[in-house]
C-alpha positions in Angstrom: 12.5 -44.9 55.8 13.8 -41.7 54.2 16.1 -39.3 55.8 17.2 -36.1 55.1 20.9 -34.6 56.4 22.0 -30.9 56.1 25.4 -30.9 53.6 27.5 -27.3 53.8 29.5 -27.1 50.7 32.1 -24.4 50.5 32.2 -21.9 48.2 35.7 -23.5 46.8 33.7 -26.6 46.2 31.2 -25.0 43.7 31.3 -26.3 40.1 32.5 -22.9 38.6 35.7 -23.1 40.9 36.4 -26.8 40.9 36.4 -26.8 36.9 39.0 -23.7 37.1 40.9 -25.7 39.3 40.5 -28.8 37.4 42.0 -27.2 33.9 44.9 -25.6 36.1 45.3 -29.0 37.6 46.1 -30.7 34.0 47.8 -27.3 32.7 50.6 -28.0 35.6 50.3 -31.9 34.9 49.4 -32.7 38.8 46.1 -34.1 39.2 44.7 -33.1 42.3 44.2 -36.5 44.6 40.9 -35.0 45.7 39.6 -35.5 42.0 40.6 -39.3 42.6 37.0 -39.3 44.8 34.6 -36.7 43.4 32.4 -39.0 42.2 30.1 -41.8 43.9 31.7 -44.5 41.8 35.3 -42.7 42.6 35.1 -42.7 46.4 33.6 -46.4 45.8 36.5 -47.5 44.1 38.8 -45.2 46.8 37.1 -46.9 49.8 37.7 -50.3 48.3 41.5 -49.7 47.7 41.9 -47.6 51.3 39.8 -51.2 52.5 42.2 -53.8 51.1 45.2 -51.7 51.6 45.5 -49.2 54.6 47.3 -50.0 57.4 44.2 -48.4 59.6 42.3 -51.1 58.4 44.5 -54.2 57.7 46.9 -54.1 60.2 45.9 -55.6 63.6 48.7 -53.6 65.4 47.8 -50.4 63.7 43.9 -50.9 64.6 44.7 -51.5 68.5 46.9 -48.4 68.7 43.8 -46.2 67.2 41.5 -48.4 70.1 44.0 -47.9 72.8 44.1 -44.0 72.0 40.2 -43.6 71.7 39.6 -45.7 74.9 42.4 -43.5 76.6 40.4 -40.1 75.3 36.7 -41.8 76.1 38.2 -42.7 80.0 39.1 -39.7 80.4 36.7 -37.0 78.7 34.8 -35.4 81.4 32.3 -32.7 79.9 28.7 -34.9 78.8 29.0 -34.0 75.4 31.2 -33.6 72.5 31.6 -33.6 68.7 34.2 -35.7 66.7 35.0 -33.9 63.7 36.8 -35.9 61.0 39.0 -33.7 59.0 39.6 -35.5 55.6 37.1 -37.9 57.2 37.2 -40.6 53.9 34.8 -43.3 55.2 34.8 -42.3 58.5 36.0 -45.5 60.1 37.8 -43.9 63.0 35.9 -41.7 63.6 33.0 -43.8 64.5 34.8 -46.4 66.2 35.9 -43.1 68.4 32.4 -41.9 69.0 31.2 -45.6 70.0 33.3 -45.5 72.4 32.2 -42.3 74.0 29.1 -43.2 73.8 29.9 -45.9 75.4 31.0 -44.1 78.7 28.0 -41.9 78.4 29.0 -39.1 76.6 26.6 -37.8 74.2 28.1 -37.7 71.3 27.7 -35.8 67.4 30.0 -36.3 64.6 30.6 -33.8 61.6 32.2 -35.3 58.6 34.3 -32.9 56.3 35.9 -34.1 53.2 36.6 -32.4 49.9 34.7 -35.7 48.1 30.5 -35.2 49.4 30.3 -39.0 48.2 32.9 -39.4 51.3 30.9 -37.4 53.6 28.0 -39.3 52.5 29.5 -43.0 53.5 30.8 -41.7 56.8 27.3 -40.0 57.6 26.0 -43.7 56.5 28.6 -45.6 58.3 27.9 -43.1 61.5 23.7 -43.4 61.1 24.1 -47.5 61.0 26.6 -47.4 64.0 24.7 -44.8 66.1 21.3 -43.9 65.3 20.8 -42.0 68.4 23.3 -39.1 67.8 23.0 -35.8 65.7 25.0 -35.9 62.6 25.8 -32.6 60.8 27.9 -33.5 57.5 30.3 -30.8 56.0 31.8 -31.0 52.4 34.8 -28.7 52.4 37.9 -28.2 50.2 
């Protein structure tokens, strides 16, 4: 099954703008970290290393303090609807774990990714679809 999702790209994102900020990147001799994902094999090979590596997802202490947060927002949100926006979203992990959990309670819930990598924005929009087909997703690819 095909599926088509809306992507807003900022105008700081567009290819003219990114390769002036590339050059002036390497003229100061700073890369960037945003150019570390920029492609679909980059943000695969960032994933894998944020995967194997980050304490959000390695460390059992560090998971249960991001479950006993979102189960402490999801008890206590009280309007029937609300949308999780991940700022610097990466592969959306906690995000989604976040909205589970409010839809869990009953809250209707819509995430909107927003990442300066659109191969990012794209696995969190996956990782959101397989996790919770029922709500809207609206994907945004900002720098």
């Amino acid at each position: 099954m095909r599926s088509t999702i809306r992507v807003s790209v900022d105008e700081s994102q567009f290819p003219g703008r990114v390769t002036q900020e590339i050059h002036a990147s390497l003229e100061r001799r700073e890369l960037n970290h945003k150019f570390l994902y920029d492609s679909v094999k980059q943000a695969e090979k960032w994933l894998s290393i944020h995967e194997a590596f980050s304490p959000a997802r390695t460390d059992p202490d560090c998971v249960a303090t991001y479950d006993r947060a979102f189960r402490d927002v999801a008890s206590r949100w009280k309007s029937p609807a609300v949308s999780v926006v991940g700022l610097g979203c990466g592969g959306g992990h906690k995000e989604v774990r976040l909205v589970e959990l409010l839809t869990a309670t009953k809250v209707a819930s819509s995430f909107v990714a927003a990442d300066v990598s659109l191969p990012l924005v794209l696995a969190a929009r996956q990782r959101f679809a397989e996790a919770s087909r029922r709500n809207r997703y609206s994907g945004v690819c900002e720098g």
